[in-house]
Structure formats: structure tokens, C-alpha cells
C-alpha positions in Angstrom: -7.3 -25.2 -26.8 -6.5 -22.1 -24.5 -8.1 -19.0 -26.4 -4.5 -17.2 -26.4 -3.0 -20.3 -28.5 -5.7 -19.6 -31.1 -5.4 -15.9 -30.7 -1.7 -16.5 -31.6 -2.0 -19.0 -34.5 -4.6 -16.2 -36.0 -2.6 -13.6 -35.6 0.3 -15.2 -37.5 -1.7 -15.8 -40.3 -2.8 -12.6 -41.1 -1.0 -9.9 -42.7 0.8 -6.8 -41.1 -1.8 -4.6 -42.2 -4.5 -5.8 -39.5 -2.7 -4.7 -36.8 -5.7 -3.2 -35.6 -8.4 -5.9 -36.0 -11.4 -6.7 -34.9 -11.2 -9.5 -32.1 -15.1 -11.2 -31.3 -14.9 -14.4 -28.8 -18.8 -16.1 -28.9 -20.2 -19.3 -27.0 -19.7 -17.7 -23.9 -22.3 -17.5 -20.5 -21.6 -13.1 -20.3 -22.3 -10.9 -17.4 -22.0 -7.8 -17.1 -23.6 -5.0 -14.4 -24.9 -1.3 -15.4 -26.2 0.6 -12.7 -26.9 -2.7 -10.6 -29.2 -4.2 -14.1 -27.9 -7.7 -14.9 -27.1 -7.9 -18.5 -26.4 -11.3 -20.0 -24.4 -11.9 -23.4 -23.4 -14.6 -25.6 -20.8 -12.7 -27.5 -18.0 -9.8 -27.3 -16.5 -7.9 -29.6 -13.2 -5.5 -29.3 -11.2 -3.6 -31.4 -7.8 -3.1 -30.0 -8.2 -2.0 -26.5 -12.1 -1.3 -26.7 -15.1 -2.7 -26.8 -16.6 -2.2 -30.2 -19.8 -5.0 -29.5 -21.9 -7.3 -27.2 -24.3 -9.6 -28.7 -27.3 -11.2 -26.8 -26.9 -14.5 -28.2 -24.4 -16.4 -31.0 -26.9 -16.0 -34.1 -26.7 -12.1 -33.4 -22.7 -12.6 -33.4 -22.9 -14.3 -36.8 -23.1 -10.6 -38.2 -19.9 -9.6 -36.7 -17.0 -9.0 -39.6 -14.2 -9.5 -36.4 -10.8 -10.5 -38.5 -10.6 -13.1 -35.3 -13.3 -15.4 -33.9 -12.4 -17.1 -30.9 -14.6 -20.2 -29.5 -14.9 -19.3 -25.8 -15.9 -23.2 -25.2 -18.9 -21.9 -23.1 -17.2 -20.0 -20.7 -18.1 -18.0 -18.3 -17.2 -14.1 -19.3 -17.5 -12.0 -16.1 -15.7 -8.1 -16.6 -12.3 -7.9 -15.0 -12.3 -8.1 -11.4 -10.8 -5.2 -9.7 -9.8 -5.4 -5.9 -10.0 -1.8 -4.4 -7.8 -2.0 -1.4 -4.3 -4.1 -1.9 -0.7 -3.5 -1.4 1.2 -4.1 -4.5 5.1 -4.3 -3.2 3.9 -5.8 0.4 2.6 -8.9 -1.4 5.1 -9.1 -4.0 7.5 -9.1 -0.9 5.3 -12.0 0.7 6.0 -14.0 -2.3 9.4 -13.9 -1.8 9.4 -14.3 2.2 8.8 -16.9 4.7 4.4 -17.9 4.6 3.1 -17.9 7.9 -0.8 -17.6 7.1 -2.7 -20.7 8.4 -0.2 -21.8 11.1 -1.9 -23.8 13.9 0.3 -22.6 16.6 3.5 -20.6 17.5 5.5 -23.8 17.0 3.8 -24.3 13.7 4.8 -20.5 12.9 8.4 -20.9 14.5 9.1 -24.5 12.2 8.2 -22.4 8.9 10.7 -19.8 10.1 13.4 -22.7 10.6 13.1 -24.3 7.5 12.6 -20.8 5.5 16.1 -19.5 7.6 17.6 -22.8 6.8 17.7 -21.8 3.0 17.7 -18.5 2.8 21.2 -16.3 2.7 19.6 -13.1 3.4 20.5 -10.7 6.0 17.6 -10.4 7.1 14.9 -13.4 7.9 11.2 -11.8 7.2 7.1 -12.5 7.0 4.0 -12.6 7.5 0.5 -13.8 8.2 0.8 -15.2 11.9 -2.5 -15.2 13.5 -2.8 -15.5 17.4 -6.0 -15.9 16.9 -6.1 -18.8 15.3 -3.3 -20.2 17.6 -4.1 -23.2 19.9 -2.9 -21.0 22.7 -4.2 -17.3 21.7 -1.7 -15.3 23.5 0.7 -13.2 21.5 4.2 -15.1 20.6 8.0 -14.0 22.3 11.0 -13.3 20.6 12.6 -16.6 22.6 11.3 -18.3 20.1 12.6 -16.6 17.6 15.9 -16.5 19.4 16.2 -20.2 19.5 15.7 -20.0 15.7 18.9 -17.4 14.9 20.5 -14.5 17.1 22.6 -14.1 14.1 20.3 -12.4 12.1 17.8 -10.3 12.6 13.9 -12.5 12.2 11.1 -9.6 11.5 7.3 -11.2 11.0 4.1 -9.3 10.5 1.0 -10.1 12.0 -1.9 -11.5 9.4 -3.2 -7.5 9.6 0.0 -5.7 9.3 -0.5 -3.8 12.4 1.7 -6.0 14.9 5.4 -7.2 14.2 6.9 -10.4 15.9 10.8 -9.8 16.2 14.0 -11.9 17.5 16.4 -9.8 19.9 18.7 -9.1 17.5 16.1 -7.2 15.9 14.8 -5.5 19.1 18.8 -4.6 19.4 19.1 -2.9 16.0 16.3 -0.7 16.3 17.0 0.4 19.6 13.8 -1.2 21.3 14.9 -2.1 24.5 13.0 -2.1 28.8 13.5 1.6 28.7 12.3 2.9 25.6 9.1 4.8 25.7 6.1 3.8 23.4 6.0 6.1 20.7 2.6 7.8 19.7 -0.1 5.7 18.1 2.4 2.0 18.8 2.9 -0.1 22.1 6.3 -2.3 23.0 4.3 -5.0 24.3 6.2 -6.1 27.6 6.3 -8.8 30.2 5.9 -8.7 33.9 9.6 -8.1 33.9 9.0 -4.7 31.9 11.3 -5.9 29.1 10.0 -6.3 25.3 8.4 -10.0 24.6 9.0 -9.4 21.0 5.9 -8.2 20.0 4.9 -4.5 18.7 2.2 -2.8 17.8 1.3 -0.1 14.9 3.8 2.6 15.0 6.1 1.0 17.4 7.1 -1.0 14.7 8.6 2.2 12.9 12.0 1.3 14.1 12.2 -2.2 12.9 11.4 -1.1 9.7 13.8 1.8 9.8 16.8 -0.8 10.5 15.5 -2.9 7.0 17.7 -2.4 4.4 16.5 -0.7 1.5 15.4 -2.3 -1.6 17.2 -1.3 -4.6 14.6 0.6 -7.4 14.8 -2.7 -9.5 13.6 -5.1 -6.7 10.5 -2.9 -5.9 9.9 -3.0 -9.8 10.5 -6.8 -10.2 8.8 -7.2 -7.1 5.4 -5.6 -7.9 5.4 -7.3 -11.5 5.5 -10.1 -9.6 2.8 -9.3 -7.4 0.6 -8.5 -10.2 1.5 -11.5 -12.3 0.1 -13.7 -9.7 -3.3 -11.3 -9.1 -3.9 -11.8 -12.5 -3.7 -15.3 -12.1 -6.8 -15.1 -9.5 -8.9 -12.3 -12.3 -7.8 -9.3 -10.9 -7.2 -6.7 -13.7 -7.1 -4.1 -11.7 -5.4 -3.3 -8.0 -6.0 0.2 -5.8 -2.3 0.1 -4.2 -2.7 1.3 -0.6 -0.5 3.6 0.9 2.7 3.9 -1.9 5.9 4.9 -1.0 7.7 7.6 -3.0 10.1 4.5 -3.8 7.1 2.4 -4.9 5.5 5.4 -6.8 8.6 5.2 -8.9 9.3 2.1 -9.4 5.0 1.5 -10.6 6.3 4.8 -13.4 8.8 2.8 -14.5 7.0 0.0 -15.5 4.4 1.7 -17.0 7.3 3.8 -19.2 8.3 0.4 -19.8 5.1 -0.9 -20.7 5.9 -3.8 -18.4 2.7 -3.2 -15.9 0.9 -6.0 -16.4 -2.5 -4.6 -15.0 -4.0 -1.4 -14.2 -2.8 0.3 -10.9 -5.0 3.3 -9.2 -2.1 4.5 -6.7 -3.1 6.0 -3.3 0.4 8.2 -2.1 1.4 7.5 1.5 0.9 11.1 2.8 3.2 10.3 5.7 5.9 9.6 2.8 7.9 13.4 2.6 9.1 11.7 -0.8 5.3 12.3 -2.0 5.1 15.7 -1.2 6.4 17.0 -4.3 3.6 14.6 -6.5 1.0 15.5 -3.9 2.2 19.5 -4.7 2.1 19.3 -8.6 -1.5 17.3 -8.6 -3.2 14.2 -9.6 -1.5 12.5 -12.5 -4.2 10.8 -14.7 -3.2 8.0 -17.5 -5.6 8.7 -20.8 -5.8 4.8 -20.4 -6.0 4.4 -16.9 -2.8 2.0 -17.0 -1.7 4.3 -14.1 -3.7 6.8 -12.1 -2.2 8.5 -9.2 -4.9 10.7 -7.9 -5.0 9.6 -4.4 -3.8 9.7 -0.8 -3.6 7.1 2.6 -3.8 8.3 5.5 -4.4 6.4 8.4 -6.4 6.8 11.7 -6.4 3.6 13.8 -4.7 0.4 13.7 -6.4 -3.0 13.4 -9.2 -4.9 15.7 -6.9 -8.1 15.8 -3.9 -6.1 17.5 -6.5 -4.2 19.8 -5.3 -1.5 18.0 -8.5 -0.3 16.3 -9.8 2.6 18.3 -12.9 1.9 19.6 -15.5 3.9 21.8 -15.9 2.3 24.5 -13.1 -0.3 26.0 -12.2 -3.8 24.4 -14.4 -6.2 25.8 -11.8 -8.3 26.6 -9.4 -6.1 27.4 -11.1 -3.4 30.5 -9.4 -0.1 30.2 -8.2 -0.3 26.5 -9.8 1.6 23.8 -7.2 0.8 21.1 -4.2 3.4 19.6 -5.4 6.4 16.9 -2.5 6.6 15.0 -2.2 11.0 14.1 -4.1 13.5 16.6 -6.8 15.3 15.3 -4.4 18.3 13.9 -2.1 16.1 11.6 -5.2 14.6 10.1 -6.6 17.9 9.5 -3.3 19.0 8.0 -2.8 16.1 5.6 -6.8 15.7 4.4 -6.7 19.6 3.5 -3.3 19.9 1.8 -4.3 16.7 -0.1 -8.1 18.0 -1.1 -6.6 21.1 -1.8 -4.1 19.8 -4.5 -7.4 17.6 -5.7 -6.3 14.4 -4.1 -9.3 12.2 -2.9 -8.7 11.1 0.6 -8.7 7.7 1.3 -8.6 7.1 5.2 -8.2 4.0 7.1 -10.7 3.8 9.9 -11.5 0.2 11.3 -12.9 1.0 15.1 -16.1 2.9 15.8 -14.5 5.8 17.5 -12.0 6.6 14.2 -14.6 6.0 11.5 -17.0 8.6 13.5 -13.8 11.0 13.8 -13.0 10.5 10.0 -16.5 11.3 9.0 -17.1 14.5 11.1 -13.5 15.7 9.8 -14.7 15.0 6.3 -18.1 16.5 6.6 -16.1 19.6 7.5 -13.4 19.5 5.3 -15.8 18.5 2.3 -17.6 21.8 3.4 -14.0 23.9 3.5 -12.5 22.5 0.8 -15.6 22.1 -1.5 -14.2 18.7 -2.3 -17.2 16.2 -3.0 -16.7 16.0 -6.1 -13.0 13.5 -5.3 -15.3 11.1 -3.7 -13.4 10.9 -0.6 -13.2 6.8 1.1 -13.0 5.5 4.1 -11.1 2.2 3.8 -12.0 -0.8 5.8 -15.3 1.3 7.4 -15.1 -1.7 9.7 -16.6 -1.1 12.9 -19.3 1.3 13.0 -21.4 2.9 15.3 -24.9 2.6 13.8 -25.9 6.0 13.5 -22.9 6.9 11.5 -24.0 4.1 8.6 -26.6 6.2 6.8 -23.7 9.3 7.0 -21.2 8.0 4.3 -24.4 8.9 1.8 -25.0 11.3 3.1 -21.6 13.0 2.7 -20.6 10.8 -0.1 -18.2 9.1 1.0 -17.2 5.9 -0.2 -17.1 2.9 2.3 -14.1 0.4 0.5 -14.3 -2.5 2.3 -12.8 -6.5 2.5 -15.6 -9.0 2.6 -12.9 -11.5 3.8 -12.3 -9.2 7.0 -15.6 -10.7 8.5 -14.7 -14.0 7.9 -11.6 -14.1 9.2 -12.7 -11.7 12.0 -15.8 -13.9 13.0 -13.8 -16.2 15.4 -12.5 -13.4 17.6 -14.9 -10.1 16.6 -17.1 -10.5 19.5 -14.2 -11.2 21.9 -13.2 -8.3 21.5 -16.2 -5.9 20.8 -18.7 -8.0 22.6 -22.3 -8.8 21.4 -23.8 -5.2 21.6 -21.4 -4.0 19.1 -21.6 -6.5 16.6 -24.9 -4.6 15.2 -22.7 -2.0 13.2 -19.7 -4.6 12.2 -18.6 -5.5 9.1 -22.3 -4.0 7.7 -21.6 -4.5 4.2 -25.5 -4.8 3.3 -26.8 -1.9 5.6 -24.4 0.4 4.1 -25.5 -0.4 0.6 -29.6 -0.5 1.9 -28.9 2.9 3.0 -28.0 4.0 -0.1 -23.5 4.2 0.3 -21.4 3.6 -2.4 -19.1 0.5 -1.6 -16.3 -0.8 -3.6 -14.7 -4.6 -2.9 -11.0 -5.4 -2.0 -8.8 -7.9 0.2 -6.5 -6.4 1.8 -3.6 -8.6 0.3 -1.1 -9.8 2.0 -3.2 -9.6 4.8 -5.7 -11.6 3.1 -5.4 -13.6 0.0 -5.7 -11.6 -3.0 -8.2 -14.0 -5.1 -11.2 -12.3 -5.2 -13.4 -15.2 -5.2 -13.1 -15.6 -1.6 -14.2 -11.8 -1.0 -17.5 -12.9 -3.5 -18.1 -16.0 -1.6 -17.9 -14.3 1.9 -19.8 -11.4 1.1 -22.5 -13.7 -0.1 -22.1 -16.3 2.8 -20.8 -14.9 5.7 -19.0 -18.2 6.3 -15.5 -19.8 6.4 -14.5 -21.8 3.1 -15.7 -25.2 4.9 -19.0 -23.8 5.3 -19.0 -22.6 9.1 -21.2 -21.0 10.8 -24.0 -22.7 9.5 -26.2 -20.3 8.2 -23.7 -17.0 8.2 -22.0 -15.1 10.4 -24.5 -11.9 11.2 -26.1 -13.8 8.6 -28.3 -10.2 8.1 -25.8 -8.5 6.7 -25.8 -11.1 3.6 -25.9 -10.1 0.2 -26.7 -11.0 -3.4 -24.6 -12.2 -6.0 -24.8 -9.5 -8.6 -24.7 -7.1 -5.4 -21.0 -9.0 -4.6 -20.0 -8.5 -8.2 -20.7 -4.7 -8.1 -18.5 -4.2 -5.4 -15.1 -5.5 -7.4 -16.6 -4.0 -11.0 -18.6 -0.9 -10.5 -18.0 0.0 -7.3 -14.5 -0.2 -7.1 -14.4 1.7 -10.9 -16.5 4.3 -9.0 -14.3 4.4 -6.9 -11.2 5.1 -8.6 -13.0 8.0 -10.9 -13.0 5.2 -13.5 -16.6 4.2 -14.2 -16.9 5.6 -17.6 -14.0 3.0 -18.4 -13.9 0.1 -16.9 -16.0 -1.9 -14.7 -18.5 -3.0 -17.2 -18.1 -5.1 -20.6 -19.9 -2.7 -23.0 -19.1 -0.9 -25.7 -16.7 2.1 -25.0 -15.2 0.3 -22.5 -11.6 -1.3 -22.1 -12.0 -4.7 -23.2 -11.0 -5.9 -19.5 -12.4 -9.3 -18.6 -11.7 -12.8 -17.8 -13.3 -16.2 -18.6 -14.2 -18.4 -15.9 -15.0 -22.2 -15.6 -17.7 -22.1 -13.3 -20.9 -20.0 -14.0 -20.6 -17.9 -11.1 -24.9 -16.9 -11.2 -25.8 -20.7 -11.5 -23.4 -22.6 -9.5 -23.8 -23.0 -5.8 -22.8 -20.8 -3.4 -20.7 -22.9 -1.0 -18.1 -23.6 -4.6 -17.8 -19.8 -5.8 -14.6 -19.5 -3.7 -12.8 -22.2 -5.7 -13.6 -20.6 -9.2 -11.5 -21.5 -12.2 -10.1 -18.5 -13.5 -9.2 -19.8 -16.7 -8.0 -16.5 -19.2 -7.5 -12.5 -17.9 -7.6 -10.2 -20.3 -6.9 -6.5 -19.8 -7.5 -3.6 -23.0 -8.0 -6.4 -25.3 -4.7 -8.5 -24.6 -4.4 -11.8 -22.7 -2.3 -11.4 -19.4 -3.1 -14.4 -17.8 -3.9 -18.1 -19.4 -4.5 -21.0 -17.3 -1.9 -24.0 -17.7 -3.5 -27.2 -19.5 
């Protein structure tokens, strides 16, 4: 029987006076990390919302006086999993919206969009997750296709990486988008030989698409981030960094908190872009006692994404002569938003995924740390993707925290040295030289643009392969790491992260009893299964939030 059926059938028969009891759940296979040590466990104990006890085998748990013993069935315990880079309301949206991840082809991709517009009465048809890539002809799609779909409505679909935007006419015609408009800064209007938009658009030329959305009403955002973080609990998240929140988002996150409706913990990162933030960003970080909510960050971002030839690299795409990629702000609106945020005590979390912008975000931190005497935020550079190899030993060096998406390099592999070329594969997706050198490193996905469960981000950081096992032997198979160095990255690291380490992260005692229970022993089983873990039960500050279905 699921442990939250017994919890229940305890809990009625005890009297109203134990509101507070003790809680200890034994014959379990526990892990937890402290400071990289492995520390195994056969028993936990929590009082409310904190851990009270851990005991090293069941014997030792005999002595516990917890009102409620719960038979874990020999599960594996494994602290709650936290992903350190998500968007909350962009996935929740995803949910709702036409699936394009894992389409074969532009036909594939245009027969979802049929079928999805077929029953759907909204005004607007949207998506996400197409992947050229992965295409059987890898050449960006056209908004004919679209066209031959609906003219009606306007059909807006975002790339797998967010940072390219596949549109019908009509919705090239709402936002204005037509042969004569100019690229705006940091986007491209990708055109044919005609000189007319094919449908595609890149990073900030997508700015007028989204303009001509309509606006989602307070309760949809709210509904549609529980929603979002109903289904990562499902996967053993208990805790999401949300990436870039609108002022609209901010308040919709406060108002499920107020309403104690927030199903996990959310560590907020304002979107400094967003002039609805400036007044939080003004009146400083906003810190939850119980870390239900923190809001004690900003996103910025430098460069766009390597999939989109929109990360900004060095030297040109290798398949593309003559193109180093978009940076999104010059060098003085970065300046201008890293200093005003330091200076209100905001750590600064920049996306950098090309060489050239993760070298220009870490010599305008290593100033700005200096200027600002801010080290003490812990300042991150989110993806850290591409890096030139002498900037790897820097993020120690300054402190800065490299948060990156073991699932990037696996869904990268296929097209990575297309685009960089062999040379620069040496500083990609460096997960294990960044830690070797001594950086700090927290875990994430990047959901929607990659799924959320962060099993696959433990399996490819461990791998380097695809879920069917390719390449044989790893992708950059030197950049490998251990298990309990994977685990780090989505418990400590990511709790180091967020200025939370002293709470969660861990299952000891003074900690929130966040943790889930697993049907696979993640240390014993092999590695090519770890992806297709059983969650089976997430619990977060000592409540159950997530119970498989028998």
C-alpha cells in the first residue's frame, strides 16, 4: 500500500492533539550527500516540516518514539530533486498546447498542428519543441506549411530551445513582420531568396509575435504554473529555479504561495528586461523563512541558443562561414542591469551559451564583483555551454556558479560539431572539467525545452549518451561523471545555488523533510536504466505531494 494511504489511515486514528507528530518511514535503501561524502540510511525521522532523525539501519530506528511508522517497502529514499534552471509558466503552457518534441519531419510537425487546430477553439494555435535538427531534411520549416494548415488564425511554434519561432502569415501579418522590416537588435527575420519572411525567427525578432499574443488573465498563469509543478513533482522535482519571471508570473507564484496552493518550492529569477520587476528589484530580495518562495534573483540574457546559430561564438559557425551568432544587449545594457541588480543584492544569473558571451559575462562579472563587492550573491552563469578553455578554471576563481542541463549535450551531440567543428568541442558541454577545476555546478533541464524529469539529466551526465544507448561509449566520453557527482548537481549544488544549502538539499537533521522514494536503487542499478526511474512518492516539508497510481 502507497505510504500516503497509510499516512492517512494513521492520521485518522489519532487524536487532534498530535497535530504535530513525529513521522519515521524505515526499510528504506537512503542516500543522502554532505559535502560530496555519501551517507547511506535505513531510516528517517521528521517532525512536521523537519528532519528530527536518520538512522543507519532499522534496529537503530526501533528506538524512535515517531507517533507514525511508515514501512517504506525497501525503497529507495534519495533527497528531493531540485532542477536549477526551468520555466514554470512556459511548461505549464506546453501542457496545454500542441507537442511537437520528437517529430521526425516538418510533415510530422505540420500533422500534430492539424489534428491539435482541428480541436482546439482558441484564437490562437500555439507550441513547441520542433527540432530541425532532428528533421529528415535539416533545413528550417516555412510558414506555407503552416498556411495550408489555417490562415484563419494565427499558428505560433517555438523551436525545441526557445530561441527560434515558426509562424503562419497571419501571424507574420499581426505583428507587422513583413519583406521590409528591419531585423531588430540581437533577432534575425530569416528570409528567402525572394527577400520575404519564410516563417522563421530568431531571438528577439520574435518580440513582435509575442507582443500580438493575447494576454493571459492572472488566474491562468496561476492555474497554469500549479499545473506545471503538479506534473514536476510527478518526475521528483521538489524544487524548480523559474528562469526569467515576468512581473505577471511573479504575481501569480505570490498568490499561490498566500494561498498555500504552491505545491513545491520555487527560487524565482525576475526577468530584468520586465519594467514590471523594477519596483521588486528596487525594494530587495524577498526571502520566505521556509523557502516556499524566494525571490532573490535576476535573468538576464547574453546570447541566444547554438541550435538557432544564435549562440555567439568567437570565431564563425563552422557550418555557417561569416556568422558568429546574435548577443542579445550591448555591453552597456548588461552593465546597467548586472549593477542595478547587485546593487539592490540580487544575484545575477546570466545566460551565456557560446564561447564569446560566457568570456564577456565573466570579465563583466570579475569587474562588477570587484565594483559592487558582490561575491558573496554567488552570481551564475546559466547554461555555461560553450567555453573557451581557458575561461573554465575562471568561474572558481571568481565564484561563479556554472548551472548547467546535462540533457543539452545529449540532445546537442547530433548537431554540436556541425556547428562548432571538432576543435571546439574541447570546452563543450564540460560538466566534469568545471567541477575538476574546482567550480561550483548546480543541475537543471531547461523545461520545456527539455523534459523536466530529472532522471534523464542523471543518466546523461553520467553517460553521455541518448536513452537507446548511442554513441557507444559517450559522447566526449571525458567529460563523464560519477553517480553521486550527478546527484550533487540537483541536491547540493542547485541548494548552493539558490542560498539554500543550510535547508535543503540533504536529508539530515535540520533540514526540510524534502525527499522522494524511488523504485530503482539509483547507486546499484545499471547505468543504461537510471533514465527510466520509478518515482514512486514526493514529499516536500514533511507532506506527500506526489503518490504514484497503483
Amino acid at each position: 500500500m502507497p505510504l500516503i494511504k497509510l499516512l492517512l489511515a494513521t492520521l485518522l486514528a489519532v487524536t487532534s492533539t498530535s497535530a504535530a507528530a513525529t513521522t519515521l518511514i524505515h526499510n528504506i535503501e537512503g542516500y543522502s550527500l554532505e559535502n560530496g561524502e555519501l551517507i547511506r540510511f535505513s531510516a528517517l525521522e521528521f517532525d512536521g516540516s523537519k528532519i528530527t532523525a536518520r538512522y543507519p539501519t532499522d534496529e537503530a530506528a526501533a528506538q524512535s518514539s515517531a507517533t507514525t511508522k511508515l514501512d517504506g517497502n525497501g525503497a529507495t529514499m534519495l533527497p528531493g530533486l531540485i532542477d536549477a534552471h526551468g520555466h514554470i509558466a512556459g511548461y505549464g503552457q506546453a501542457l496545454a498546447s500542441v507537442n511537437l518534441f520528437g517529430t521526425s519531419s516538418e510533415a510530422e510537425a505540420a500533422q500534430r498542428v492539424a489534428r491539435f487546430a482541428a480541436q482546439s477553439k482558441e484564437p490562437w494555435i500555439q507550441g513547441g519543441g520542433w527540432n530541425q535538427v532532428l528533421w529528415d531534411v535539416r533545413e528550417f520549416p516555412t510558414r506555407a506549411t503552416l498556411d495550408a494548415i489555417d490562415t484563419d488564425r494565427p499558428i505560433a511554434l517555438r523551436r525545441i530551445d526557445g530561441h527560434a519561432l515558426w509562424v503562419n502569415s497571419t501571424a507574420l501579418e499581426m505583428a507587422g513582420i513583413h519583406a521590409e522590416s528591419v531585423d531588430p537588435d540581437g533577432g534575425q527575420i530569416i528570409r528567402g531568396p525572394d527577400g520575404k519572411p519564410t516563417g522563421v525567427l530568431i531571438d528577439n525578432a520574435m518580440d513582435a509575435v509575442y507582443r500580438a499574443i493575447p494576454s493571459q488573465t492572472q488566474n491562468d498563469i496561476a492555474e497554469s504554473q500549479r499545473q506545471a509543478l503538479l506534473s514536476a513533482a510527478s518526475f521528483g522535482l521538489t524544487s524548480v529555479h523559474d528562469a526569467g519571471v515576468s512581473a505577471a508570473e511573479v504575481s501569480a507564484l505570490q498568490r499561490l504561495h498566500s494561498n498555500n496552493t504552491l505545491p513545491l518550492r520555487v527560487y524565482a529569477m525576475l526577468d530584468v528586461l520586465d519594467p514590471g520587476n523594477d519596483a521588486t528589484l528596487a525594494s530587495g530580495p524577498q526571502i520566505d523563512p521556509n523557502h516556499r518562495l524566494d525571490i532573490r534573483s535576476v535573468k538576464i540574457s547574453a546570447d541566444g541558443a547554438l541550435g538557432s546559430r544564435g549562440a555567439a561564438l568567437a570565431e564563425d559557425y563552422s557550418d555557417k562561414p561569416g556568422h558568429k551568432g546574435l548577443l542579445l544587449l550591448s555591453d552597456e545594457d548588461l552593465v546597467l542591469h548586472m549593477s542595478r541588480a547587485m546593487a539592490a543584492g540580487y544575484q545575477v544569473n546570466t545566460h551565456a551559451i557560446g564561447d564569446l558571451a560566457n568570456t564577456r559575462v565573466l570579465d563583466l562579472y570579475e569587474t562588477l564583483i570587484a565594483k559592487e563587492d558582490s561575491a558573496g550573491l554567488r552570481h551564475r552563469i546559466e547554461h555555461a555551454q560553450i567555453l573557451q578553455v581557458e575561461d573554465i578554471p575562471r568561474f572558481a576563481q571568481l565564484g561563479v556558479i556554472a548551472s548547467i542541463q546535462p540533457t543539452h549535450a545529449t540532445s546537442d551531440m547530433n548537431m554540436a560539431g556541425d556547428r562548432l567543428g571538432e576543435d571546439r568541442l574541447v570546452g563543450a558541454y564540460a560538466w566534469k572539467s568545471l567541477l575538476d577545476d574546482g567550480a561550483q555546478v548546480a543541475g537543471g533541464s531547461d523545461f520545456p525545452v527539455e523534459h523536466p524529469n530529472p532522471f534523464y539529466g542523471l543518466y546523461s551526465a553520467i553517460t553521455r549518451q541518448d536513452q537507446a544507448g548511442g554513441p557507444p561509449g559517450g559522447w566526449l566520453p571525458g567529460q563523464k561523471i560519477s553517480r553521486a557527482e550527478a546527484l550533487s548537481l540537483f541536491t547540493e549544488g542547485a541548494a548552493f545555488a539558490a542560498h539554500q544549502e543550510s535547508a535543503i538539499g540533504r536529508l539530515a537533521p535540520g533540514y526540510f523533510a524534502d525527499f522522494i522514494l524511488v523504485r530503482e536503487n539509483y547507486f546499484e542499478m545499471p547505468e543504461s536504466a537510471i533514465w527510466s526511474s520509478t518515482v514512486l512518492e514526493t514529499w516536500v516539508a514533511g507532506e506527500p505531494v506526489y503518490v504514484r497510481p497503483e
